[in-house]
C-alpha positions as CSV (number, residue, x, y, z in Angstrom):
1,X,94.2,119.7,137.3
2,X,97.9,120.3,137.6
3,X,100.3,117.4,138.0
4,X,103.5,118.3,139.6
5,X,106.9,116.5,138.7
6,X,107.7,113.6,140.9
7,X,111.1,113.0,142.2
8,X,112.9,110.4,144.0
9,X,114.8,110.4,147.3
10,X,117.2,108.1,148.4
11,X,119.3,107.1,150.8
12,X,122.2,103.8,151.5
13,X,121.2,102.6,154.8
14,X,121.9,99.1,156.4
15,X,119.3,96.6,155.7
16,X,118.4,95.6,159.9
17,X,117.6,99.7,159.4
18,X,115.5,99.6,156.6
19,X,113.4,96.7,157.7
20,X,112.5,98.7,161.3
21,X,111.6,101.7,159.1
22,X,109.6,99.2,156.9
23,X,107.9,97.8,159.9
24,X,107.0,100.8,161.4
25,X,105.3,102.4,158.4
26,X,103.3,99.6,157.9
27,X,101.8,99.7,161.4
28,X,100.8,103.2,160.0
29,X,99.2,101.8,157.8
30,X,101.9,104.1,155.2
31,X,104.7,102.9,152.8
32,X,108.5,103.6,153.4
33,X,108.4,106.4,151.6
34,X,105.2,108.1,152.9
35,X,106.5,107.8,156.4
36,X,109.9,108.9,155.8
37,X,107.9,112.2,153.7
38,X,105.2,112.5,156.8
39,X,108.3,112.5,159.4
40,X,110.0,115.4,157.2
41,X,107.1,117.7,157.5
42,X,106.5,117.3,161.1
């Protein structure tokens, strides 16, 4: 098995905005991240 190198995204947002985006991933049952990643590819 292969792993492949990890790297990081980031972005300065306002808080209020980074709390909806929290909120919403977690109704997906996803972290911040993983939605933010899922959103990309679609």
């Amino acid at each position: 098995m292969r792993i492949a190198n990890k790297e990081r995204v980031s972005a300065r947002i306002p808080r209020e905005s980074r709390k909806l985006l929290e909120k919403a991933a977690a109704l997906s049952g996803a972290t911040l991240d993983q939605s933010v990643v899922q959103a990309s590819i679609k």
